[in-house]
The first five atom37 places (N, CA, C, CB, O) and aatype in JSON, in Angstrom:
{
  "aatype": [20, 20, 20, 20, 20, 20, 20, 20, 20, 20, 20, 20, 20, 20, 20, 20, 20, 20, 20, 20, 20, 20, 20, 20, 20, 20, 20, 20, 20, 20, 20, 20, 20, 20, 20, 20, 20, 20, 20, 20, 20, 20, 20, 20, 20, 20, 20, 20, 20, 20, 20, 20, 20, 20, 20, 20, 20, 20, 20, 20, 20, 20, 20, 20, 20, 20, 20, 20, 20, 20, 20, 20, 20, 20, 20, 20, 20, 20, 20, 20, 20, 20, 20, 20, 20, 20, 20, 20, 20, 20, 20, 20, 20, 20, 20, 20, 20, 20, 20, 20, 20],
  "atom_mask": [
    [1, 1, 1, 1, 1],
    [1, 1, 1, 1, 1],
    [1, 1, 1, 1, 1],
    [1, 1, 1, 1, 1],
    [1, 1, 1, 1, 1],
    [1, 1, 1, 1, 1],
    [1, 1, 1, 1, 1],
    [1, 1, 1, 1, 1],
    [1, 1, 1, 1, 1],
    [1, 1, 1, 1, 1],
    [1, 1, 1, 1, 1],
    [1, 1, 1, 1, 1],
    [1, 1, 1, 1, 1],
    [1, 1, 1, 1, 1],
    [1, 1, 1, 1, 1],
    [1, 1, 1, 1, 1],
    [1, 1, 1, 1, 1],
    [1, 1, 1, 1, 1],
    [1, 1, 1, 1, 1],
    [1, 1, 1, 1, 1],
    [1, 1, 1, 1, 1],
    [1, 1, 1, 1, 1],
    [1, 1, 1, 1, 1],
    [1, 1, 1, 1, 1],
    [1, 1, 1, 1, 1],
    [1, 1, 1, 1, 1],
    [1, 1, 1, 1, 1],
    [1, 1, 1, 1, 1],
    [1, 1, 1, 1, 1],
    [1, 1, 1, 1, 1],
    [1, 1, 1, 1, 1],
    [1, 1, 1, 1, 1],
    [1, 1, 1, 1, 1],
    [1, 1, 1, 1, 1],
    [1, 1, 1, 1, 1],
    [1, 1, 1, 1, 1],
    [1, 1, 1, 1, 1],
    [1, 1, 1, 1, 1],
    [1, 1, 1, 1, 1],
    [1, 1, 1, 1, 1],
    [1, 1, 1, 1, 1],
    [1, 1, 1, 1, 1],
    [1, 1, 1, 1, 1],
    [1, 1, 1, 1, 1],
    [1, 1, 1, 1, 1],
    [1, 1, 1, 1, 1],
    [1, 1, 1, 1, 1],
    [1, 1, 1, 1, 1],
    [1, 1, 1, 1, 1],
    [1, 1, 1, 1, 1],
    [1, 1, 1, 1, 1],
    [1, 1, 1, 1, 1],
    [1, 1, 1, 1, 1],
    [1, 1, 1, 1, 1],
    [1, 1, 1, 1, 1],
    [1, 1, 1, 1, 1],
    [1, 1, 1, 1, 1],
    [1, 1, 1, 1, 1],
    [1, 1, 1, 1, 1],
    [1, 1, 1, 1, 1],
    [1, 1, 1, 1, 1],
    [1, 1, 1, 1, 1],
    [1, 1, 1, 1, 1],
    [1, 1, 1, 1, 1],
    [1, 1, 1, 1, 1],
    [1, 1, 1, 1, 1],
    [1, 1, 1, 1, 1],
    [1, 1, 1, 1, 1],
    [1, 1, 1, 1, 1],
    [1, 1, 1, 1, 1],
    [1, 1, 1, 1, 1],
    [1, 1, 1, 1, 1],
    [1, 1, 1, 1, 1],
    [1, 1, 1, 1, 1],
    [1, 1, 1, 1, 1],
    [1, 1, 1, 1, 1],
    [1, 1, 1, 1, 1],
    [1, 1, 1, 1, 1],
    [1, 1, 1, 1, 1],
    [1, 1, 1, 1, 1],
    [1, 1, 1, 1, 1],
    [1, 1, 1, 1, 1],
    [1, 1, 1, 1, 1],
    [1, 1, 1, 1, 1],
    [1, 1, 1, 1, 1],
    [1, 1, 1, 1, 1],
    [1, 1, 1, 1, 1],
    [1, 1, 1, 1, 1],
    [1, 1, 1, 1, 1],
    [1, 1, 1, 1, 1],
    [1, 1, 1, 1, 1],
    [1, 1, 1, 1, 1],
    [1, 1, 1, 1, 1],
    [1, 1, 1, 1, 1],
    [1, 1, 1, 1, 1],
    [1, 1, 1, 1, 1],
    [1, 1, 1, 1, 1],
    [1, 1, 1, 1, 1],
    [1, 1, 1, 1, 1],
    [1, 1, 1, 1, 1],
    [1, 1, 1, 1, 1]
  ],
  "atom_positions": [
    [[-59.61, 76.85, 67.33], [-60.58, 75.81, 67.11], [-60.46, 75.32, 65.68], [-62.0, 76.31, 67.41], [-60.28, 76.01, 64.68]],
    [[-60.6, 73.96, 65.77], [-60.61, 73.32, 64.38], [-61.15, 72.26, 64.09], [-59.58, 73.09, 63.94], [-61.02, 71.42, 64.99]],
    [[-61.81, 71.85, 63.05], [-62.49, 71.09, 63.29], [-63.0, 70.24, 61.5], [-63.51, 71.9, 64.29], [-63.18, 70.72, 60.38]],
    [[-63.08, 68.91, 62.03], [-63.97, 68.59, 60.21], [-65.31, 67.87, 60.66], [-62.9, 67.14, 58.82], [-65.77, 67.65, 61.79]],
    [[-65.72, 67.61, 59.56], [-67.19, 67.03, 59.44], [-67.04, 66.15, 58.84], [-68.25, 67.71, 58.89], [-66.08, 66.28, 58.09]],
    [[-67.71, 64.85, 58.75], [-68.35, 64.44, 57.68], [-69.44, 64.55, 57.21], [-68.3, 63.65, 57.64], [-70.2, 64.69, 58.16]],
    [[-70.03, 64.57, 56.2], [-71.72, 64.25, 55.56], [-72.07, 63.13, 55.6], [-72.07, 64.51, 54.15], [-71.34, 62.26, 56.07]],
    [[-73.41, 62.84, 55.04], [-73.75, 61.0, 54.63], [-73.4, 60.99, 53.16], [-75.71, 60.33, 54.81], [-73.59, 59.97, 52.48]],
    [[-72.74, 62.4, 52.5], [-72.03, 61.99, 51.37], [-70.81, 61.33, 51.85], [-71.74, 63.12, 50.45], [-70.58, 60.43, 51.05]],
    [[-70.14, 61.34, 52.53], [-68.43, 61.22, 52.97], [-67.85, 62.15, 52.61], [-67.55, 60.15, 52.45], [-66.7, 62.08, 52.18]],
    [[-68.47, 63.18, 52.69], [-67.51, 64.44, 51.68], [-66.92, 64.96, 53.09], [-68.62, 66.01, 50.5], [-67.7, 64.88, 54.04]],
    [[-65.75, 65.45, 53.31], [-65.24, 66.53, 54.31], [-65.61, 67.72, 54.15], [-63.95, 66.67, 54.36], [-65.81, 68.22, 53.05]],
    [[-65.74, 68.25, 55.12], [-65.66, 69.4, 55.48], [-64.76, 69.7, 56.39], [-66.64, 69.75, 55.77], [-64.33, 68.92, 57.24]],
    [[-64.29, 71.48, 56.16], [-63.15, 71.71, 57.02], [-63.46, 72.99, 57.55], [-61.77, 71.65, 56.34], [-63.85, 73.92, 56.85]],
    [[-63.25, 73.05, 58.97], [-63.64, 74.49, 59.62], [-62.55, 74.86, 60.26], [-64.86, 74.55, 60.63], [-61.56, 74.15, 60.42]],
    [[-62.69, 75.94, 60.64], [-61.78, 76.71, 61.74], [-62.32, 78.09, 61.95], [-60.18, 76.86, 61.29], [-62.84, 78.9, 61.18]],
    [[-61.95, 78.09, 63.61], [-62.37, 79.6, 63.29], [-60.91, 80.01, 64.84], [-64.85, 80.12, 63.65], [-60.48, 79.33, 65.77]],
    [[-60.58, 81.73, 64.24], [-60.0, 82.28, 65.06], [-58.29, 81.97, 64.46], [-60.55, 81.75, 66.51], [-57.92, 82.36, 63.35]],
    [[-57.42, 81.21, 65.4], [-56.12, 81.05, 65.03], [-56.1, 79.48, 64.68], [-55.09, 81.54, 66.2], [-55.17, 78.92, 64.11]],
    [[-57.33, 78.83, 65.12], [-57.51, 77.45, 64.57], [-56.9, 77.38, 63.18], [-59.03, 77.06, 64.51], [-56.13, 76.43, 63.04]],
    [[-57.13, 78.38, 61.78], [-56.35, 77.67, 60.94], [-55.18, 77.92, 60.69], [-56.76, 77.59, 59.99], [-54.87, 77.91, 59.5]],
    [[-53.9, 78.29, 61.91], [-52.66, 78.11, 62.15], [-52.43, 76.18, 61.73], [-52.39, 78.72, 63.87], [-51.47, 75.73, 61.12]],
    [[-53.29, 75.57, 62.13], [-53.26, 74.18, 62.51], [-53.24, 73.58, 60.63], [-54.9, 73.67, 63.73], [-52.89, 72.43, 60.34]],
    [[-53.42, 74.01, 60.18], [-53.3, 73.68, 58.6], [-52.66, 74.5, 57.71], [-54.49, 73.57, 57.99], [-53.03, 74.53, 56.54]],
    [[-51.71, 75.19, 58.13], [-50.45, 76.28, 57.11], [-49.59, 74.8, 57.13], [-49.34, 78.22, 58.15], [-49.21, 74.7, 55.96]],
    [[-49.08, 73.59, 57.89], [-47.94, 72.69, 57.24], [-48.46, 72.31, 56.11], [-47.45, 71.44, 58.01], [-47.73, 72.63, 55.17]],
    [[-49.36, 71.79, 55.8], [-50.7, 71.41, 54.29], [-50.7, 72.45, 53.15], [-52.64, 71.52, 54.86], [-51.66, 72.5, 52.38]],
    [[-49.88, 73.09, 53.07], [-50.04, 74.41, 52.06], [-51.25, 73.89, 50.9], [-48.29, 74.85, 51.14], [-52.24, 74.6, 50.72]],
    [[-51.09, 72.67, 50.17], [-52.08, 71.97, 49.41], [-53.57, 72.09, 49.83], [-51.72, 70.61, 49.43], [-54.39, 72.25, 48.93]],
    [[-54.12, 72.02, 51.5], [-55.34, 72.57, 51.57], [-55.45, 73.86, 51.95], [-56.04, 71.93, 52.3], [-56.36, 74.03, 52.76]],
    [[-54.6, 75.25, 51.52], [-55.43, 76.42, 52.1], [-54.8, 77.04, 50.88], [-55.19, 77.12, 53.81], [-55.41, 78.1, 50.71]],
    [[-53.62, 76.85, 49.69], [-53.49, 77.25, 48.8], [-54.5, 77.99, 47.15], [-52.86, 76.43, 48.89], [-54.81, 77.43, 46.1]],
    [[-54.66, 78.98, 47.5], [-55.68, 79.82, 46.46], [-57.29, 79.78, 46.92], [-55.59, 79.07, 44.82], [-58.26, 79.94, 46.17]],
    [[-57.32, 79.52, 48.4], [-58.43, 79.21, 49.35], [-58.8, 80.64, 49.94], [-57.96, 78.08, 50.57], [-57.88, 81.23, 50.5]],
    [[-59.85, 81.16, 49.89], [-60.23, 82.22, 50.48], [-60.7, 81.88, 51.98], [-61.23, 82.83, 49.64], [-61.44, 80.93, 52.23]],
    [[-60.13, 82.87, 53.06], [-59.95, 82.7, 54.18], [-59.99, 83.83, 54.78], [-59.02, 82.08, 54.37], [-59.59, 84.88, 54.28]],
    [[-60.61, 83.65, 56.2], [-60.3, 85.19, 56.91], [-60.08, 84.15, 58.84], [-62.41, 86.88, 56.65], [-60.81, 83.38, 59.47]],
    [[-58.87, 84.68, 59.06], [-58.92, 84.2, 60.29], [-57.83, 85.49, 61.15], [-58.37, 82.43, 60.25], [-57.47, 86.59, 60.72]],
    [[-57.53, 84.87, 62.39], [-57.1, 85.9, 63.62], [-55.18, 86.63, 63.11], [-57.08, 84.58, 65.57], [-54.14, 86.06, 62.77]],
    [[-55.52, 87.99, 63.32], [-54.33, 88.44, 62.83], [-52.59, 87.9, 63.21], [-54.54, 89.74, 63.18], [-51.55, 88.03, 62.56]],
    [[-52.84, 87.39, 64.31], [-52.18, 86.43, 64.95], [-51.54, 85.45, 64.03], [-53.03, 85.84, 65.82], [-50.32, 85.55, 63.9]],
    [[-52.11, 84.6, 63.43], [-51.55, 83.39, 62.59], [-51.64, 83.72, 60.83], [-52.58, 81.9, 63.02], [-51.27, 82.9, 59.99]],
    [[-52.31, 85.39, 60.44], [-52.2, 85.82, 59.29], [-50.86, 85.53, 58.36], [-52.42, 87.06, 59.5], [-50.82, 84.73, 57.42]],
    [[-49.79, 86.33, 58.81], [-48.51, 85.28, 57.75], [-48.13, 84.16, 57.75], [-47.29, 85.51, 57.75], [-47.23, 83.91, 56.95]],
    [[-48.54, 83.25, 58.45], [-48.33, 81.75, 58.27], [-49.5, 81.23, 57.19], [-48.46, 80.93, 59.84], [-49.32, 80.37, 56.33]],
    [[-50.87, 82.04, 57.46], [-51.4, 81.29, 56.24], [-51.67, 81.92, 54.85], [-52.63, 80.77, 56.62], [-52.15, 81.47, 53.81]],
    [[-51.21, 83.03, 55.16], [-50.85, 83.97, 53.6], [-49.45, 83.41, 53.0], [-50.55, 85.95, 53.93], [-49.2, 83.36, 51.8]],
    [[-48.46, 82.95, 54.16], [-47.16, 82.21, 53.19], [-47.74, 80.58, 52.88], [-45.31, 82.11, 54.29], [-47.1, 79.75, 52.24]],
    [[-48.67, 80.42, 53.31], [-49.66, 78.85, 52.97], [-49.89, 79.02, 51.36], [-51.58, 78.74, 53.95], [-49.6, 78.02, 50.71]],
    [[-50.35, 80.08, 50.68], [-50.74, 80.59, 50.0], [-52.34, 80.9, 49.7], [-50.14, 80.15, 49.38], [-52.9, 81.06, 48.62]],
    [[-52.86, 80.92, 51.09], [-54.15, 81.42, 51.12], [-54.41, 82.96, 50.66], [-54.58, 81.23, 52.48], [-53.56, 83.84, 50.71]],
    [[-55.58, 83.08, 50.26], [-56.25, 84.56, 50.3], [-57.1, 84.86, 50.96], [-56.71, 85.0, 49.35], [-58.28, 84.65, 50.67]],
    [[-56.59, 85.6, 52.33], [-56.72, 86.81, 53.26], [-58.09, 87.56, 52.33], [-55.0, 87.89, 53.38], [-57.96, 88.43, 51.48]],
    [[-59.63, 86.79, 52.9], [-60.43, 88.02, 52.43], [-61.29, 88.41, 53.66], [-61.42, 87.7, 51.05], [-61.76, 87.74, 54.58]],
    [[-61.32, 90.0, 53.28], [-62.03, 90.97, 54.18], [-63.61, 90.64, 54.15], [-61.73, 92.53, 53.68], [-64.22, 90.67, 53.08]],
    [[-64.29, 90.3, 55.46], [-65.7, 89.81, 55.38], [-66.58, 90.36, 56.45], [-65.74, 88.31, 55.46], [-66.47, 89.92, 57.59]],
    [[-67.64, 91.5, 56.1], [-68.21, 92.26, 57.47], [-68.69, 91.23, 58.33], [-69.47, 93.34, 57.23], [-69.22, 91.56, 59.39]],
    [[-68.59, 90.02, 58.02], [-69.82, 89.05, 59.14], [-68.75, 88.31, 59.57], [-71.34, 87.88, 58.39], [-68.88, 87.19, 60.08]],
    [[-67.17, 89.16, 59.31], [-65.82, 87.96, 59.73], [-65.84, 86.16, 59.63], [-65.55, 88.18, 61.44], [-65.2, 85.36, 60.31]],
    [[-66.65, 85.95, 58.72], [-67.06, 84.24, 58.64], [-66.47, 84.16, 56.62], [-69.6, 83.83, 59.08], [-66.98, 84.99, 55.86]],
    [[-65.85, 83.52, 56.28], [-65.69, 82.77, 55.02], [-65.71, 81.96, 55.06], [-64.96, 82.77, 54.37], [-65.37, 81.27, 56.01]],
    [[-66.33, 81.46, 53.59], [-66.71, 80.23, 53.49], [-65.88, 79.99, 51.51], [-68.79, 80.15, 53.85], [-65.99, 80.83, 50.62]],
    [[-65.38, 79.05, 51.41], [-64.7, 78.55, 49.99], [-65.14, 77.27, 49.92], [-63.05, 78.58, 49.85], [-64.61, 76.58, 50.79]],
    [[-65.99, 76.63, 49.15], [-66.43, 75.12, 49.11], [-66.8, 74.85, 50.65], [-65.11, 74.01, 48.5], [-67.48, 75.38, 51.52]],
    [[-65.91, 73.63, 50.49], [-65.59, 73.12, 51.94], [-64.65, 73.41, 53.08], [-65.33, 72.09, 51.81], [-64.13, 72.64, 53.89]],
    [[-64.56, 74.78, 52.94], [-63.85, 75.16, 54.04], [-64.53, 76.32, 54.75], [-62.49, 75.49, 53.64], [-64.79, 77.33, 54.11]],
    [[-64.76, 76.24, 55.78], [-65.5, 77.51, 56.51], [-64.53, 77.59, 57.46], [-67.12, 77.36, 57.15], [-63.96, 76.73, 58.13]],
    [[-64.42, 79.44, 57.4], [-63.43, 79.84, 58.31], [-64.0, 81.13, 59.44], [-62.15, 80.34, 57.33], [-65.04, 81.64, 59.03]],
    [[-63.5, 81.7, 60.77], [-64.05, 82.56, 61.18], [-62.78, 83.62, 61.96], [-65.18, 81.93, 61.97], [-61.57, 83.51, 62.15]],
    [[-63.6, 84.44, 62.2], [-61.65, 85.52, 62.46], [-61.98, 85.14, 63.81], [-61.26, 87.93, 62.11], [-61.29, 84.13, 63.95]],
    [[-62.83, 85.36, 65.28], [-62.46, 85.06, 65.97], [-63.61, 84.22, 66.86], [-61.8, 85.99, 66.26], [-64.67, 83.86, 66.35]],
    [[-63.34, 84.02, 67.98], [-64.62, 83.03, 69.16], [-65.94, 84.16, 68.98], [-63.97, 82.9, 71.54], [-67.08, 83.72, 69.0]],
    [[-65.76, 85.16, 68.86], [-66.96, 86.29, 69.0], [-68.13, 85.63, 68.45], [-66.7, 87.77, 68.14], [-69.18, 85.26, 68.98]],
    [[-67.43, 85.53, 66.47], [-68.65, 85.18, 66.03], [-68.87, 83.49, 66.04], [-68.78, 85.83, 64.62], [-68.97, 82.85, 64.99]],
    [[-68.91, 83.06, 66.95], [-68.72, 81.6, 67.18], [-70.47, 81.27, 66.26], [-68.49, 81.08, 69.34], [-70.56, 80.57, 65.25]],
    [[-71.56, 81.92, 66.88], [-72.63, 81.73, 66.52], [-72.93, 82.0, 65.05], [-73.3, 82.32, 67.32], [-73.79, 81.36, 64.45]],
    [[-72.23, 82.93, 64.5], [-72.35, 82.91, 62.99], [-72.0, 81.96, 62.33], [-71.78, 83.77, 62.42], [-72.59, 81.59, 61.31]],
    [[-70.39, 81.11, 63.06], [-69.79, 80.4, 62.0], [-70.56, 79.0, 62.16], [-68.09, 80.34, 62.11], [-70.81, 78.23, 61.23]],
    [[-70.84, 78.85, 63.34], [-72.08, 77.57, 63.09], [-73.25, 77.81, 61.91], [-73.08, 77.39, 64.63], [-73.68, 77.02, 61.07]],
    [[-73.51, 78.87, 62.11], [-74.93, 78.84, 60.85], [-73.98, 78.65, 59.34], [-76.14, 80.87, 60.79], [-74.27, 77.99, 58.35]],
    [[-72.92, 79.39, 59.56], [-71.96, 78.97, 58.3], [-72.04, 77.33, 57.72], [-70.31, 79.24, 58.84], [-72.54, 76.87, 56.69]],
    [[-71.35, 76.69, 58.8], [-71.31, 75.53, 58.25], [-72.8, 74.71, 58.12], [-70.31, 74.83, 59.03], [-73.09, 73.86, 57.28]],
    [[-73.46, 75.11, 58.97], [-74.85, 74.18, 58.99], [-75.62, 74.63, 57.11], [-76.22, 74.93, 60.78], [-76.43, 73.96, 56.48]],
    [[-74.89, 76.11, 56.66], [-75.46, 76.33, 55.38], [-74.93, 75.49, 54.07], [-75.26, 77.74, 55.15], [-75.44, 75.09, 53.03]],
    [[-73.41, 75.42, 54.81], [-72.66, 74.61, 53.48], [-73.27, 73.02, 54.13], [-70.37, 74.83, 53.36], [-73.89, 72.51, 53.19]],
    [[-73.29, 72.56, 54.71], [-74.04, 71.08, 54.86], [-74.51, 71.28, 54.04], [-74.91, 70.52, 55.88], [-74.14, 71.22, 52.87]],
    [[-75.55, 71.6, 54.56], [-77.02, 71.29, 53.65], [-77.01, 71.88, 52.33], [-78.41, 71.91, 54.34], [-78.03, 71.64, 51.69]],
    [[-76.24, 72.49, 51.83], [-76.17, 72.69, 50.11], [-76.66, 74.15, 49.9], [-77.3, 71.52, 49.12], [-76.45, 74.69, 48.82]],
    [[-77.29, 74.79, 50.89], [-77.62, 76.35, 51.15], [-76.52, 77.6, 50.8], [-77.89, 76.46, 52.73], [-76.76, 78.72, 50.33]],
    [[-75.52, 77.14, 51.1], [-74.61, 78.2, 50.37], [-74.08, 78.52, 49.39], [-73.92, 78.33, 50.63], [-73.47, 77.74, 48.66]],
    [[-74.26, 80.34, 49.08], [-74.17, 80.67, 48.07], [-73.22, 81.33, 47.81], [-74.97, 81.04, 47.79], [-73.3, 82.43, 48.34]],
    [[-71.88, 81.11, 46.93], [-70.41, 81.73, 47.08], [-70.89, 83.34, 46.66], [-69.03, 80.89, 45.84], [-71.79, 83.72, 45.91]],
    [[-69.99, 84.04, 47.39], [-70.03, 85.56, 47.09], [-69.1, 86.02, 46.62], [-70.23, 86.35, 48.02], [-68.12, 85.98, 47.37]],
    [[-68.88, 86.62, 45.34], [-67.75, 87.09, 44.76], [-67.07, 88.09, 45.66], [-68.06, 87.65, 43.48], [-67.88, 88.59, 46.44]],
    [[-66.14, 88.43, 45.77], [-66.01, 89.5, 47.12], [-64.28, 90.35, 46.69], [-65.94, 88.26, 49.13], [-63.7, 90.33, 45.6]],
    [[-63.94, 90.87, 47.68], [-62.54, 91.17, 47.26], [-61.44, 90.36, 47.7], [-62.23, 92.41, 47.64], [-61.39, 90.01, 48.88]],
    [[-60.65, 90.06, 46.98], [-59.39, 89.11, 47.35], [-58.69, 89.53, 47.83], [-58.69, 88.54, 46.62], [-57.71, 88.8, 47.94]],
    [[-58.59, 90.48, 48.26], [-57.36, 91.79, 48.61], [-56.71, 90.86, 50.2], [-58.41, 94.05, 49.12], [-57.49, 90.61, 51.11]],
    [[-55.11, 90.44, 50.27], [-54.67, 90.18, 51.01], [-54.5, 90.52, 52.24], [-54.19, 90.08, 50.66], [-53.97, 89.78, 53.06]],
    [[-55.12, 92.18, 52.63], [-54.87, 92.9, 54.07], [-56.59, 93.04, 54.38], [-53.8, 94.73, 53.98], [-57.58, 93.69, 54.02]],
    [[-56.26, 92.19, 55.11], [-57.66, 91.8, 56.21], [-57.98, 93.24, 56.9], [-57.2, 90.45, 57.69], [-58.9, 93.33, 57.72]]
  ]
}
């Protein structure tokens, strides 16, 4: 799954959750130094993207405008995800960068 938004800013937003962000490793420019957690499945395509693979107990990351989710499970989390970054509610969490999910 993948997916963008707009706001009534025009700002994008960019989601994915599961192997959805397989669909943006050709873009290395949007997932490069981007914290991300998605399905182990499409993991070295977006770690050679140059994303960072971070470990998240609620499996949902969020970097600016990008909300990501590891799989369909937490489908219901990653909606409240993005409905938080809409609305200006989210609050970045320093966390570990560590590349092995």
């Amino acid at each position: 799954m993948c997916g963008w938004t707009i706001t009534p800013a025009s700002s994008w937003r960019r989601t994915t959750l599961a192997y959805g962000l397989w669909i943006l490793t050709p873009r290395p420019d949007l997932l490069r130094g981007r914290r991300v957690t998605c399905h182990e499945v499409v993991r070295a395509d977006v770690l050679n993207a140059g994303a960072v693979c971070t470990p998240s107990p609620e499996k949902i990351v969020a970097d600016g405008d990008l909300v990501t989710g590891y799989s369909s499970r937490e489908v219901h989390e990653f909606i409240e995800a993005i409905a938080r970054v809409i609305s200006g509610r989210h609050v970045e969490r320093s966390g570990d960068h560590d590349s092995d999910e």
